[in-house]
C-alpha positions in Angstrom: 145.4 78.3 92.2 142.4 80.2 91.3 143.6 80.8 88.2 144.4 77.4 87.2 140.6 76.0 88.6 139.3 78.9 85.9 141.4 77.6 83.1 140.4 73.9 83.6 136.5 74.5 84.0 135.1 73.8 81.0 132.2 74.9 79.2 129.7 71.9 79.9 131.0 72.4 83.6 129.4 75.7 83.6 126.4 75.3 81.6 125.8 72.2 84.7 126.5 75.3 87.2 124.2 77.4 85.7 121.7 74.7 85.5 122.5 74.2 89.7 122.5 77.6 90.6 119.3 78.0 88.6 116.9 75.3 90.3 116.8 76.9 93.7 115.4 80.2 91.8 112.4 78.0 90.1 111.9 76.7 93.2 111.6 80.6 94.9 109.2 81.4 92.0 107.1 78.3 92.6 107.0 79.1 96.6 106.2 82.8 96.3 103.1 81.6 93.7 101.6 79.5 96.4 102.3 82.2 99.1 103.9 82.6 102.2 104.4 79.1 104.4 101.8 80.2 106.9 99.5 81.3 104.4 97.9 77.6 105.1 97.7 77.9 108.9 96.6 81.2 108.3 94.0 79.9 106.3 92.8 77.2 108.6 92.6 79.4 111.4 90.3 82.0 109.9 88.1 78.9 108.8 87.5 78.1 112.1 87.1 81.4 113.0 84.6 82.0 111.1 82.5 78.7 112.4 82.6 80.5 116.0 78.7 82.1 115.3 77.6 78.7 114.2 79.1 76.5 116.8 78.0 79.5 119.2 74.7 79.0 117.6 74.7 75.4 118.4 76.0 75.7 122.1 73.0 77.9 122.9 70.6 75.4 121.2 71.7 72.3 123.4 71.5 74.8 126.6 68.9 76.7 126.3 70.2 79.7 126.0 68.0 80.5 122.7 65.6 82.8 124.7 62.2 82.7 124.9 62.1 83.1 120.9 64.4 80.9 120.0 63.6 81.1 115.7 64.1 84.7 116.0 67.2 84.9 118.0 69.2 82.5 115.3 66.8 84.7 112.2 68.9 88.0 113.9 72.5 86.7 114.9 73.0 84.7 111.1 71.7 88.4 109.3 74.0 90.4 111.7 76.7 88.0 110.8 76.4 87.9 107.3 76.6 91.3 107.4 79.9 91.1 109.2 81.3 88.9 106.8 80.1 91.1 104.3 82.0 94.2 105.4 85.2 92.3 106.2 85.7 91.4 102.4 85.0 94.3 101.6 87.8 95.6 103.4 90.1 92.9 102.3 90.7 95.3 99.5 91.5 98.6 100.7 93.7 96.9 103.7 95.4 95.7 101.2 96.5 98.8 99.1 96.9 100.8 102.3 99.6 97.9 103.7 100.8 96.4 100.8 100.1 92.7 102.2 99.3 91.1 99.2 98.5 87.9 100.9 95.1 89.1 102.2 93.5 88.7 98.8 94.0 84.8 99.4 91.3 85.0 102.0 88.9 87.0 100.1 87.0 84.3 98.6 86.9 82.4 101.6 85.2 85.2 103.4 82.7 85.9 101.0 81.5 82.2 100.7 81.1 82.6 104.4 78.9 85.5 104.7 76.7 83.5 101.7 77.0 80.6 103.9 75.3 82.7 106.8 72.7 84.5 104.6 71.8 80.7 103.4 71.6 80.1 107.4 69.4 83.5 107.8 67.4 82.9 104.6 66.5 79.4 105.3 65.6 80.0 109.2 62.6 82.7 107.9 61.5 79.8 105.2 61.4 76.7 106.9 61.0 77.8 110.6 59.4 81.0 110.2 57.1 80.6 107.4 57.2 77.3 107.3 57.3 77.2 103.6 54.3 78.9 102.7 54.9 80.6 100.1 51.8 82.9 100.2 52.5 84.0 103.6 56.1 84.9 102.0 55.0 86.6 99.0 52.9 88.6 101.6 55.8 89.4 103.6 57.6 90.6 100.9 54.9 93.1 99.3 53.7 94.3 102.6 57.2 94.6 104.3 59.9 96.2 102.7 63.0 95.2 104.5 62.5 91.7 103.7 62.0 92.8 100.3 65.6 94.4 99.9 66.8 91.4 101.9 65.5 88.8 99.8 67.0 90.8 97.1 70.2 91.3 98.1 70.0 87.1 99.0 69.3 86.6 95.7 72.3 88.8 93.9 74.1 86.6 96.1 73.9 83.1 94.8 75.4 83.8 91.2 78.4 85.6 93.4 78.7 82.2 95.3 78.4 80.1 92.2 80.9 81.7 90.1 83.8 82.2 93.1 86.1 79.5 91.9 89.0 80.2 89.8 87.8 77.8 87.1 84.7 80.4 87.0 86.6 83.2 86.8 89.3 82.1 84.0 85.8 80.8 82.3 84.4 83.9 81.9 87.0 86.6 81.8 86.2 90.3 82.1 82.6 89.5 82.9 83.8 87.8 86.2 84.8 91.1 87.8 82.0 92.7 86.7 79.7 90.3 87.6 81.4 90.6 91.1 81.2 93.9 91.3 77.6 93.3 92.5 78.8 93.0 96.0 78.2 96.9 96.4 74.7 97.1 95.1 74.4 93.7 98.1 75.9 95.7 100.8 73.5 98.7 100.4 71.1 96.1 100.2 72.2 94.5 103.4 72.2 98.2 105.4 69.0 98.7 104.3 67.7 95.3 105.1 69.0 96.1 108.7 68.1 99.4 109.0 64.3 99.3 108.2 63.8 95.9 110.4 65.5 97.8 113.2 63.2 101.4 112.6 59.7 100.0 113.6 62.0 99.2 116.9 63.5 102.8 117.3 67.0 100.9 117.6 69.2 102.1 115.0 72.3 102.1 116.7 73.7 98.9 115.3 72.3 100.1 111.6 73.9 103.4 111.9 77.6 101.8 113.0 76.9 99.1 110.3 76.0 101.9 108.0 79.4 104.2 108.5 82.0 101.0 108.2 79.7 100.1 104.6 80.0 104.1 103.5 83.7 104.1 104.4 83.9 101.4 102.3 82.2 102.1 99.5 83.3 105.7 99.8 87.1 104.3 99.6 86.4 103.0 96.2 84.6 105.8 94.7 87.7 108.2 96.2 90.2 105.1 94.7 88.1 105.4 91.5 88.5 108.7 90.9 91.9 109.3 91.9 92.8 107.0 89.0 90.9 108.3 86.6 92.3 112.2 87.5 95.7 110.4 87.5 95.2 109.2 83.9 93.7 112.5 82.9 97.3 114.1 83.9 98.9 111.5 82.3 97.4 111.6 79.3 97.6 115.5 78.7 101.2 115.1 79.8 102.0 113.1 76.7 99.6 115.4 74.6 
């Protein structure tokens, strides 16, 4: 019998099997370029997540729970959690060549915008409801007081960062998109400092100094992954010689 279903299945019949057998495996392609199933929920739940300082934010504001400075309370908790956000992307990296899951690039960008999105928060909180506006008072601030020099700075690297994130940016301009984005580093040093010297005139530097360790582990971890490749392709390249 098996035989006989061999000898009457004829070429087109095949080539129409083929075809059959071959759709499913487009189809595996297509889902494993859009990621994981979860990846979506995943998504959405980090989203919101990362909402929780703002809505928090917002809870204290309708219950008085502010303080007795209420402008400098929000100025504080949107730095410290830009600079949260800031170290977690940074780590979306190395987490993922120490575990091999790939998927945690997919939330990089998303993260990033977020700590911009705080900084924006922290930014516009000393403009408008610190300063209001006045821009001599500000240009005072920033001669006379140098951690809100380095932070203004490091708010300022971050716009073209924000600006160029989408993928349309990045096919647009190439190579010059990962270097561009390579700023991040000079912005997190920018960021320690920023914390560290606002925190010195208090004497409390125990937040800038945990802060400061996570951002030099991280760092660190791509100067050791840098040079560890380059070694690599030393050996490799006096092996061929």
């Amino acid at each position: 019998m098996e035989r006989e279903m061999e000898s009457t299945t004829t070429p087109q019949a095949a080539a129409r099997g083929g075809a059959v057998q071959a759709r499913p495996a487009r189809k595996a392609g297509a889902a494993s370029a859009a990621g994981p199933r979860w990846l979506p929920w995943a998504k959405v739940a980090v989203f919101v997540a990362a909402l929780y300082p703002l809505a928090r934010l917002v809870l204290f504001g309708f219950t008085d729970g502010l303080g007795a400075n209420p402008i400098e309370f929000i100025t504080r908790s949107t730095g410290l959690w830009t600079l949260v956000f800031l170290c977690i992307t940074l780590a979306v990296t190395p987490l993922r060549r120490l575990t091999g899951w790939n998927t945690l690039v997919r939330f990089r960008r998303m993260l990033g915008l977020f700590a911009f999105f705080y900084a924006t928060l922290h930014f516009t909180t000393y403009i408008w409801f610190d300063k209001w506006f006045d821009v001599a008072a500000m240009f005072k601030d920033v001669g006379k007081r140098p951690f809100i020099t380095v932070g203004f700075a490091a708010f300022v690297l971050l716009i073209p960062l924000a600006a160029t994130s989408t993928r349309a940016m990045a096919r647009r301009l190439g190579r010059r998109w990962q270097t561009l984005h390579r700023l991040v580093y000079a912005i997190g040093v920018l960021a320690i400092l920023h914390f560290w010297w606002m925190k010195a005139g208090k004497h409390d530097l125990v937040l800038p100094k945990l802060y400061g360790a996570i951002m030099l582990v991280l760092l660190g971890w791509r100067v050791g992954a840098w040079l560890l490749a380059r070694w690599r392709a030393s050996r490799s390249g006096a092996g061929a010689a």
